[in-house]
C-alpha atoms as one frame of an Amber mdcrd trajectory, in Angstrom:
protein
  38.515  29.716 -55.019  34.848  28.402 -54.895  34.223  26.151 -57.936  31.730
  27.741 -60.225  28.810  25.039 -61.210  26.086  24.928 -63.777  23.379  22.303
 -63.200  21.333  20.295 -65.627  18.442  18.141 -64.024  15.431  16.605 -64.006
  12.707  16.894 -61.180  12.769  13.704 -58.923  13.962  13.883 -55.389  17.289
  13.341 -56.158  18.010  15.812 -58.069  16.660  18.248 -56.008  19.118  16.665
 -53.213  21.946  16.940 -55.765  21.269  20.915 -56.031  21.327  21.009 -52.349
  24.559  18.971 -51.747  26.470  21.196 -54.047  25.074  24.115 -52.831  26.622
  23.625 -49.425  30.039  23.240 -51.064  30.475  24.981 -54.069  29.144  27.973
 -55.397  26.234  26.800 -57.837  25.799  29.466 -60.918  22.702  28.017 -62.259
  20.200  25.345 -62.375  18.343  24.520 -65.259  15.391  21.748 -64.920  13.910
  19.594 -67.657  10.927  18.455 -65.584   9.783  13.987 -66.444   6.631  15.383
 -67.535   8.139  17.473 -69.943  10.181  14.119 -71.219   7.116  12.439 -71.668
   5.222  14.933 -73.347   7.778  15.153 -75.917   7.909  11.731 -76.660   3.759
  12.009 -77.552   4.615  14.913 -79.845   7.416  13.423 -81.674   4.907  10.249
 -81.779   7.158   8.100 -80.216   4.451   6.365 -79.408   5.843   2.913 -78.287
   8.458   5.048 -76.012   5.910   7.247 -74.508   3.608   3.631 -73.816   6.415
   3.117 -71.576   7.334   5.661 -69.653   3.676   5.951 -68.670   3.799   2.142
 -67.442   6.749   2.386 -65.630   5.226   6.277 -63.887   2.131   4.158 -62.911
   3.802   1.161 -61.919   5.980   3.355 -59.077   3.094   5.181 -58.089   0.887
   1.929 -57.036   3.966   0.193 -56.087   4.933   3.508 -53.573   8.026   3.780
 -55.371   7.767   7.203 -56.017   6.926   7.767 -52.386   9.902   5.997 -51.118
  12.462   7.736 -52.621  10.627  10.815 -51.659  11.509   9.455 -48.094  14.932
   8.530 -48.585  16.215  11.808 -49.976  14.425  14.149 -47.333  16.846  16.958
 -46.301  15.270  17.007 -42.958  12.192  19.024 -44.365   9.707  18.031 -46.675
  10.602  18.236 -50.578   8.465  19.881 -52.297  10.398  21.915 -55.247  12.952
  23.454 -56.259  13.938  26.975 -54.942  12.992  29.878 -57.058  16.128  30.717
 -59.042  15.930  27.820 -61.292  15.244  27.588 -64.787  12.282  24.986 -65.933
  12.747  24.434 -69.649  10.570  22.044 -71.667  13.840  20.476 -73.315  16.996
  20.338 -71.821  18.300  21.027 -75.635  16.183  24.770 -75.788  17.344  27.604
 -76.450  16.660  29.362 -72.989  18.536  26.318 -71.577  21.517  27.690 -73.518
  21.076  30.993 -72.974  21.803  30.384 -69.127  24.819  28.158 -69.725  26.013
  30.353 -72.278  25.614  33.449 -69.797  27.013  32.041 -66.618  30.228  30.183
 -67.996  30.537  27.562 -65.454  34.028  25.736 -64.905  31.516  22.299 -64.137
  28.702  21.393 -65.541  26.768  18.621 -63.806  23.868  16.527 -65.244  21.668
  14.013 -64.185  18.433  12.681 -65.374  17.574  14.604 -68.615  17.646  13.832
 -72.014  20.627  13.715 -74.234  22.393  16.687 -74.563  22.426  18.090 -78.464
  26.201  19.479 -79.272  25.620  23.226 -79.177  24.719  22.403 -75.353  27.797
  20.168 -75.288  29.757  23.377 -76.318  28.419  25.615 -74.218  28.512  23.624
 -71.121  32.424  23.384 -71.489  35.237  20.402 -71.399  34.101  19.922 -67.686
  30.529  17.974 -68.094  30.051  15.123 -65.097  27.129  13.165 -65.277  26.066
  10.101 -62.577  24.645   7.405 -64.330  22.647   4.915 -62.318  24.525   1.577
 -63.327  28.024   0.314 -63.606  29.749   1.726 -66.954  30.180   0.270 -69.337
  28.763  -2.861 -68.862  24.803  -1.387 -68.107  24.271   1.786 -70.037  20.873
   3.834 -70.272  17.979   2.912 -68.122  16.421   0.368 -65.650  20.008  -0.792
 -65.068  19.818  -2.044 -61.783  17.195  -4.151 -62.473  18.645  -5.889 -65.156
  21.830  -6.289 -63.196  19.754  -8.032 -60.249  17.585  -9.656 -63.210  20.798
 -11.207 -64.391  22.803 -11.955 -60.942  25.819  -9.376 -61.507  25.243  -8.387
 -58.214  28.819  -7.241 -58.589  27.848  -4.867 -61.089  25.374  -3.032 -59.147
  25.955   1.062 -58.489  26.554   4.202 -60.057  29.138   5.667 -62.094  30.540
   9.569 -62.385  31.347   9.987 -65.796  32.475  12.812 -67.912  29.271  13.441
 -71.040  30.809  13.145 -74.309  28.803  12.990 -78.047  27.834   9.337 -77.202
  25.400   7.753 -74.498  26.904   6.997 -71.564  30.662   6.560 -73.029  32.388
   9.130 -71.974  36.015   8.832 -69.279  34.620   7.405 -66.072  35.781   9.389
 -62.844  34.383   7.284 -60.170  32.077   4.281 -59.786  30.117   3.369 -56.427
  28.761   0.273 -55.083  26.259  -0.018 -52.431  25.965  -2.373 -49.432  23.438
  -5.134 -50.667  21.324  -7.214 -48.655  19.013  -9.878 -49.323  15.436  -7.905
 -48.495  16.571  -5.188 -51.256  15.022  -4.375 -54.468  16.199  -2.527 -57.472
  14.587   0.977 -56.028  16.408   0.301 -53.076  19.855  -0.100 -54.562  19.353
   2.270 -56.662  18.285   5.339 -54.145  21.354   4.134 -52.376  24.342   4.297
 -54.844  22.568   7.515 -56.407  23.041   9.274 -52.722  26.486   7.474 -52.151
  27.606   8.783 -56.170  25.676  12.899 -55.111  28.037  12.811 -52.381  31.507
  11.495 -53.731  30.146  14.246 -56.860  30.497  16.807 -54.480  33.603  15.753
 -52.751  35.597  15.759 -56.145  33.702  19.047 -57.170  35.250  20.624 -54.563
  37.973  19.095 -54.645  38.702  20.590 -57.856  37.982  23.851 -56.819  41.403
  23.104 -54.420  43.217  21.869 -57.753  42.964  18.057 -57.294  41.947  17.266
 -60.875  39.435  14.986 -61.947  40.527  11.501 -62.655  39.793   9.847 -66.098
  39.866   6.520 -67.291  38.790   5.317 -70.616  35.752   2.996 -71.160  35.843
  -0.033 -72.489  33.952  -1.162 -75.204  31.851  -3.609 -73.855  28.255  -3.734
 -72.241  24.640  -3.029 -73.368  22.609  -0.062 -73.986  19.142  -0.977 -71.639
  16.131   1.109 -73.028  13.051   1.804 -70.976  10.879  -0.201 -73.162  13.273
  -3.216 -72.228  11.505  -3.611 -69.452   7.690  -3.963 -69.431   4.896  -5.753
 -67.482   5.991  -9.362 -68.430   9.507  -8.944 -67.581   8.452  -7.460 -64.417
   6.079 -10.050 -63.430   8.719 -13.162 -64.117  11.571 -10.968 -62.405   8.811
 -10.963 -59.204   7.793 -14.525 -59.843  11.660 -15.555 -60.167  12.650 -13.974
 -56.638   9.644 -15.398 -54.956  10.653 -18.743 -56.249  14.339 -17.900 -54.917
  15.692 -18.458 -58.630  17.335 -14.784 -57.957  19.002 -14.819 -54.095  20.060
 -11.686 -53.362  23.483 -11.591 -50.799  24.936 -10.200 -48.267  27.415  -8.143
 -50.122  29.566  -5.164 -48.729  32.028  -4.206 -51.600  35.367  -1.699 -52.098
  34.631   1.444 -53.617  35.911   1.715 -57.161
């Protein structure tokens, strides 16, 4: 019997390859998008103001640097991506109460997240005691954002990938199902990495998704308490420009690096 999935996203290529990869596999209930702009936005209202400062930097920092563009590329399903198909759900918070309304309606036995905001408990409830998020970064050593930069920034090239995580109350602490760790090689950047351990992590997501669907449970293993929450606003111009001026120097070698899966 076809796993039933509920999805929680964000609007970046990726997710819009996650939503595809499942689809293929399992039968996917609903999809419910809290578009970046939206993010931002929010962060102006609340007057977050130093927050919102730094999303737009890092928006306009991809866009000149073709960042955006590139992982446009890389997660092409052999057609342009453009949007999302038309049975999805844009909310303006992730947390709304039309976002509910659809998990609360559909019942899913998974819910999958990736890239929104953090989930408020009545969502927690709703989405059930099967929520898997991929986090970009190694758990629990780099938790939040930016962290394969500042794993690269601080030579744990060992501690470069993605993790598959059950969501709990916290931020990035819940049971870690899987972690995955890219081939590195000395011309990559962050971006790079990144797009590749967040495709590797989609597609070992939707390997144990099904999986489950056969009755192969989901393995869990406890964090440890350890590591550091990275916020966006850890990482503006100046710690951009001495991370560029560091790897030009060769103070930061990147290797040749093919490790196990984890």
């Amino acid at each position: 019997m076809s796993t039933r999935v509920t999805v929680l996203c964000s609007d970046d290529a990726h997710h819009v390859f996650l939503v595809a990869m499942l689809r293929q596999k399992v039968e996917v209930v609903s999809v419910v998008v809290e578009p970046a702009s939206s993010q931002c936005a929010r962060l102006w209202r609340k007057r977050r103001l130093v927050d919102w400062v730094y999303n737009r930097y890092h928006k306009i920092r991809r866009d000149i640097l073709g960042l955006n563009a590139y992982r446009r590329r890389y997660f092409q399903l052999g057609h342009p991506i453009s949007e999302f198909p038309d049975d999805v759900h844009v909310v303006q918070s992730i947390n709304d109460d039309s976002a509910l309304d659809v998990i609360e309606s559909t019942q899913p036995d998974v819910t999958v997240v990736m890239g929104t905001s953090i989930l408020r408990k009545r969502i927690l409830r709703a989405a059930g005691d099967k929520i898997i998020n991929i986090h970009g970064g190694i758990l629990p050593d780099y938790k939040g954002n930016h962290c394969f930069f500042f794993a690269m920034d601080q030579g744990r090239f060992d501690r470069i990938g993605s993790t598959i995580h059950f969501v709990d109350s916290g931020v990035d602490t819940g049971d870690i199902i899987a972690h995955v760790f890219p081939k590195i090689h000395p011309t990559d950047s962050p971006e790079t990495l990144y797009c590749r351990a967040e495709k590797m992590a989609i597609l070992r997501l939707v390997e144990l998704v099904e999986a489950y669907g056969r009755g192969h449970p989901f393995p869990r293993n406890t964090q440890l308490d350890r590591g550091r929450n990275y916020r966006t606003r850890d990482r503006g111009p100046l710690r951009d420009l001495a991370f560029l001026v560091r790897r030009r120097l060769g103070w930061i070698r990147v290797p040749e690096l093919t490790p196990d899966e984890g």
